[in-house]
N, C-alpha and C positions, 0 to 999 in steps of 0.2 A: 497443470503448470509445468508440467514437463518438458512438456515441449516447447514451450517459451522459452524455459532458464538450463535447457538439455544442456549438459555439459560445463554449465558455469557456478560458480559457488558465490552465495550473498554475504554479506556481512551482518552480524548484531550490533547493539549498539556500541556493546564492551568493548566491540572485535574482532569477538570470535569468529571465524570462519562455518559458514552453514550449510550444508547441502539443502540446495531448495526441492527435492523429491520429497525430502523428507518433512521439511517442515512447511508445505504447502500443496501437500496432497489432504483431498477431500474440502478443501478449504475454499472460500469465496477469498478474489482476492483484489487487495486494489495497489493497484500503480499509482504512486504517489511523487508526480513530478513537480518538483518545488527546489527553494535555493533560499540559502539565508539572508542572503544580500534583497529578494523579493519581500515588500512589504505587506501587498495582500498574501502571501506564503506565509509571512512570519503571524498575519491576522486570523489565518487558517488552522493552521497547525494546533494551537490550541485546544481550539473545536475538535478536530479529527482525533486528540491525546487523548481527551474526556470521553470521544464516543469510542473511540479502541479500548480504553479503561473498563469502562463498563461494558462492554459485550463481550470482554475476556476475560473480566477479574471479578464482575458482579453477578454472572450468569450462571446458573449450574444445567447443565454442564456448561464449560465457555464454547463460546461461540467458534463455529466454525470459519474466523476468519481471522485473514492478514494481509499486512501494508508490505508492499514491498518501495523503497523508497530511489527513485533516480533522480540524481543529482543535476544542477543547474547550477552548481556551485562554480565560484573559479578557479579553485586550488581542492584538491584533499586535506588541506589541514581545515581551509574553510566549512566544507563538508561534513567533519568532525566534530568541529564546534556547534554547526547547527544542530547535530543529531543529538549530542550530550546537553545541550542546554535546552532545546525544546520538542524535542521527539519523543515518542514514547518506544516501548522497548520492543520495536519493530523491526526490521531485517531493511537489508540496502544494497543496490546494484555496487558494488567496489570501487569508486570515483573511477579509475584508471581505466574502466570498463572499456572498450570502443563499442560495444553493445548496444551501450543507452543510449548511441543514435539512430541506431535502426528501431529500436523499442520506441524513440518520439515520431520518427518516418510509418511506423507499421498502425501507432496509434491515431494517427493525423495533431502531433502537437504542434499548438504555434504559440501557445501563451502558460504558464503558471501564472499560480497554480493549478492542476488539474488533477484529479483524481477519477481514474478510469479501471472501471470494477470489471472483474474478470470471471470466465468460469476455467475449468479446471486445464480445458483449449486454450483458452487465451483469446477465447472469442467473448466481444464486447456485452456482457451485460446493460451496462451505462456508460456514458464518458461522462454523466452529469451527478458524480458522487458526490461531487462537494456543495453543488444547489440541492441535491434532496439531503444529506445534513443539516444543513442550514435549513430548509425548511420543513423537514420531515422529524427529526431525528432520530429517535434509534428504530420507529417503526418502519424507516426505510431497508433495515438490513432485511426483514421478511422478503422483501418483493426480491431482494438478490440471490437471496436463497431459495428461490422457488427460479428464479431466472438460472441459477447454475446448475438444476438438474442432482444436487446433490442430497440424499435421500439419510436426514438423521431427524431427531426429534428433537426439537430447540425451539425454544418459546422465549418473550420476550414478555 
């Protein structure tokens, strides 16, 4: 993911400022393009909170993955609101980015929600993260983990 987010800093939910080398190396990762104003977004999001939950706070060791979240919102404060009221405590492109539109050009978006899983390149695993939760669930992470080439011991 380096080379994705080379030079730019994400944000946590709190705020804080993140260096994304740091907290997204070795890691499977998904791009999570949504907006709170989006109602299949706000129907998703849920789903995506419970399977983030548990594959990082139910697993030993936790799982090797994270959400990075680009915004569709219309304001930064809106952006805010979505994140604190129904996001889990996953990291986020900085509203203000001009980034996140080459990241939906480079991804092929044209609709949210989408949720497009990465490997450590930035090269596409899936772009259909959000149908194999929906119908897979959490044994979809295995087949990401064997798709991003990244070599730990993690069972589900």
């Amino acid at each position: 993911m380096v080379d994705v987010f080379s030079g730019r800093l994400l944000v946590s939910k709190d705020g804080r400022s993140v260096d994304p080398e740091e907290a997204l190396q070795n890691k499977v990762v998904g791009l999570y393009f949504s907006a709170g104003w989006c109602s299949p977004c706000r129907d998703f999001t849920p789903v995506l909170c419970d399977f983030y939950t548990e594959l990082l706070e139910e697993t030993e060791p936790p799982a090797p993955f994270e959400i990075v979240f680009i915004s569709s919102d219309h304001s930064a404060e809106e952006m805010v609101g979505y994140m604190r009221a129904m996001h889990g405590d996953w990291l986020a492109l900085p509203f203000h980015d001009p980034y996140k539109h080459d990241l939906k050009k480079k991804y092929n978006i044209t609709a949210i929600p989408k949720l497009v899983i990465v490997k450590q390149t930035g090269e596409v695993i899936t772009d259909k993260g959000r149908k194999q939760i929906r119908d897979k669930g959490l044994s979809c992470f295995r087949n990401w983990l064997e798709g991003a080439d990244i070599f730990q011991n993690f069972s589900t």
